[in-house]
C-alpha positions in Angstrom: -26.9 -10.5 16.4 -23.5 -10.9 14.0 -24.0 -8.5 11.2 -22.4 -10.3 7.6 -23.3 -8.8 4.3 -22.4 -9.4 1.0 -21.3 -6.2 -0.4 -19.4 -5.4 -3.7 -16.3 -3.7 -3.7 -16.3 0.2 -4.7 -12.6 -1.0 -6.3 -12.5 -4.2 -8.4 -16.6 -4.9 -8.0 -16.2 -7.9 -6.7 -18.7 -9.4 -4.2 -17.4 -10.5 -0.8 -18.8 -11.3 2.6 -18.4 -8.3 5.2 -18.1 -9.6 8.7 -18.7 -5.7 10.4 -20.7 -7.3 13.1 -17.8 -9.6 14.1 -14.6 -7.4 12.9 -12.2 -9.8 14.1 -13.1 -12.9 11.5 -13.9 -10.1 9.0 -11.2 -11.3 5.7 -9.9 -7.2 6.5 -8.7 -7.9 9.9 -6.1 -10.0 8.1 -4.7 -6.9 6.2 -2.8 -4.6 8.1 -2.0 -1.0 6.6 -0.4 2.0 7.4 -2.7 4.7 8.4 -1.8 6.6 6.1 -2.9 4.0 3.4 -6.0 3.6 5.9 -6.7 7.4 5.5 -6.4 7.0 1.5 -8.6 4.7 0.9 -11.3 6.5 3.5 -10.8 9.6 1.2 -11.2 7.2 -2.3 -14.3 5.1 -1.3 -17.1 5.2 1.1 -17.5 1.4 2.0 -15.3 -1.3 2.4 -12.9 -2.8 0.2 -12.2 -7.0 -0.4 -8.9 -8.5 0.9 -7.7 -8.6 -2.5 -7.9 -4.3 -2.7 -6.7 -4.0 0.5 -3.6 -6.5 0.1 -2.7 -4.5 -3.4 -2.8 -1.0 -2.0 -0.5 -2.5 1.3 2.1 -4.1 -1.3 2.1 -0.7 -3.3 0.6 -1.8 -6.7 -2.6 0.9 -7.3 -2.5 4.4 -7.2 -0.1 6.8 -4.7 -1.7 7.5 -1.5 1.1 9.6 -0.2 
């Protein structure tokens, strides 16, 4: 069974659609990141972040995370 939820982002608290069950259509998979911005934002939130949060933290324009 594909697991999709809508969850709210811990960052911005928007609501998007989490495709966990099917990672690879998941709007993340689109994003990639360094790990070390990968280890950040395990260390910030506890859930997932929306493409949005994830693209700004890739291009550099929220908080250090080194």
């Amino acid at each position: 069974m594909v697991e999709h939820e809508i969850l709210e982002c811990p960052r911005c608290h928007k609501a998007f659609e989490c495709k966990l069950g099917s990672i690879t259509i998941c709007q993340c998979s689109d994003v990639s990141l360094m790990e070390v911005q990968k280890e950040w934002i395990g260390q910030q939130w506890d859930s997932c972040l929306c493409k949005d949060c994830l693209l700004a933290i890739k291009q550099g324009e929220t908080e250090r995370y080194s």
